[in-house]
C-alpha positions in Angstrom: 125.7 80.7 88.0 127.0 77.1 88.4 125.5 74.0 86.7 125.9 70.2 86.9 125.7 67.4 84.4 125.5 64.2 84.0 127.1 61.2 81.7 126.0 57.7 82.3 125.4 54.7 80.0 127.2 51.4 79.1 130.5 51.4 76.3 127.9 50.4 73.8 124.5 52.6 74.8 125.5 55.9 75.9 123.7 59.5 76.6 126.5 62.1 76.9 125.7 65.5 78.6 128.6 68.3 78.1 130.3 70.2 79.7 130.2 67.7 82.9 130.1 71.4 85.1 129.8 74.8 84.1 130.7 78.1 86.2 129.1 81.4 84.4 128.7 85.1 84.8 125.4 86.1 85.3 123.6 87.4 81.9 125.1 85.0 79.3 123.4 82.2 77.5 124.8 78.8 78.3 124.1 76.2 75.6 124.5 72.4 77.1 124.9 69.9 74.7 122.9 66.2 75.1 124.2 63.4 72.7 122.4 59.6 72.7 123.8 56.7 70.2 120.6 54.6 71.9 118.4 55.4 68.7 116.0 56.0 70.9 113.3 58.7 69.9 112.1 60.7 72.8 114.4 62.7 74.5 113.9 65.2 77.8 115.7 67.9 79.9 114.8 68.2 83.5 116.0 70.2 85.9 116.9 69.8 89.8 117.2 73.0 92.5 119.0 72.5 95.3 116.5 70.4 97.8 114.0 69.7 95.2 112.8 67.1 92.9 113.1 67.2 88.8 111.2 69.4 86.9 110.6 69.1 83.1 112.1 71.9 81.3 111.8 70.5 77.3 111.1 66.9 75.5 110.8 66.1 71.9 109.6 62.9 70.4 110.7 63.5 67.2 112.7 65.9 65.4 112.1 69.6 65.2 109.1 69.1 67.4 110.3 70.3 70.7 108.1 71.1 73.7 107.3 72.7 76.6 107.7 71.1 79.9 106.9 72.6 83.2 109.8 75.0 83.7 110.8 76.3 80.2 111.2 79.9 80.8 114.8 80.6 80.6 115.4 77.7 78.8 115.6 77.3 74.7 115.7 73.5 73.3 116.0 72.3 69.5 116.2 69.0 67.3 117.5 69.2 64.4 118.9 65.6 64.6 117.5 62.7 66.3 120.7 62.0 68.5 121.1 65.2 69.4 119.1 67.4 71.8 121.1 70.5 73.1 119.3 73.1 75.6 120.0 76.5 76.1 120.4 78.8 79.3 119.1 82.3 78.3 120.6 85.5 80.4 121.9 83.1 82.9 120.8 84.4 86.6 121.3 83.1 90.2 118.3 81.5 90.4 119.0 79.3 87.5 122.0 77.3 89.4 120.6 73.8 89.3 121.6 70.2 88.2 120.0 69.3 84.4 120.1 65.8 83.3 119.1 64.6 80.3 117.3 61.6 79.3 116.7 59.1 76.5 113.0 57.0 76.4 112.6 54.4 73.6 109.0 55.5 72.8 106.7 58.4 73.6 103.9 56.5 73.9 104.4 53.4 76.7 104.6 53.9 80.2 103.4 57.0 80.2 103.0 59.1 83.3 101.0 62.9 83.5 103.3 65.9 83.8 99.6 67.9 83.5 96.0 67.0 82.7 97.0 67.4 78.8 100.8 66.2 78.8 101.4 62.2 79.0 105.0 61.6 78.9 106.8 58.6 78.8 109.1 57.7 81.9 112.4 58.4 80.6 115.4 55.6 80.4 118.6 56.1 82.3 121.2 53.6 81.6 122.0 50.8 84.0 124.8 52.1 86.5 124.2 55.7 85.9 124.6 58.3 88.3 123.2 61.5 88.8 125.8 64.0 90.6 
């Protein structure tokens, strides 16, 4: 299994993904750690396969209240700590190879776009400059 991460931000705003890449035998869990000094209170993993758009796996908008998205199965999140947000890759497998970003909104309640008919997320905030690999 082989993932891909992202870091992007300014020197003073920052959301910091780790490890940048990851190669794993199949059958392990993988936990990927997601750091933001923005202060910012909402905080999402998606998740791109190869040829495909992203896909929500997990979002919190405030501690210890993580979840669902549209892919979580595989997946574990927690947040214990506002900054930090890390995600878990359970029993990797094959099909689990994919590019996961994570991302940083200011609020969970403006600019708000559906995910579902119940779920109104906020569009999340990527740094000016980032790049996703």
């Amino acid at each position: 299994m082989s993932l891909s991460l992202s870091s992007v931000g300014t020197m003073d705003s920052r959301i910091t993904q780790s490890p940048k890449s990851l190669f794993r035998e199949e059958g392990r869990d993988v936990t990927l750690e997601c750091e933001q000094n923005l202060d910012y209170s909402a905080e999402y993993w998606y998740r791109q396969d190869l040829g495909q758009g992203l896909r929500l796996i997990y979002y919190s908008h405030i501690v210890n209240a993580v979840q669902k998205g549209d892919v979580s199965e595989g997946h574990r999140a927690s947040q214990e700590k506002k900054a930090f947000f890390p995600l878990t890759v359970t029993s990797t497998q094959k099909n689990q190879t994919a590019l996961y970003l994570c991302a940083s909104s200011r609020d969970a309640v403006k600019n708000c776009h559906l995910i579902s008919v119940r779920k109104c997320v906020p569009k999340p905030f990527f740094p000016p400059g980032g790049r996703v690999f």
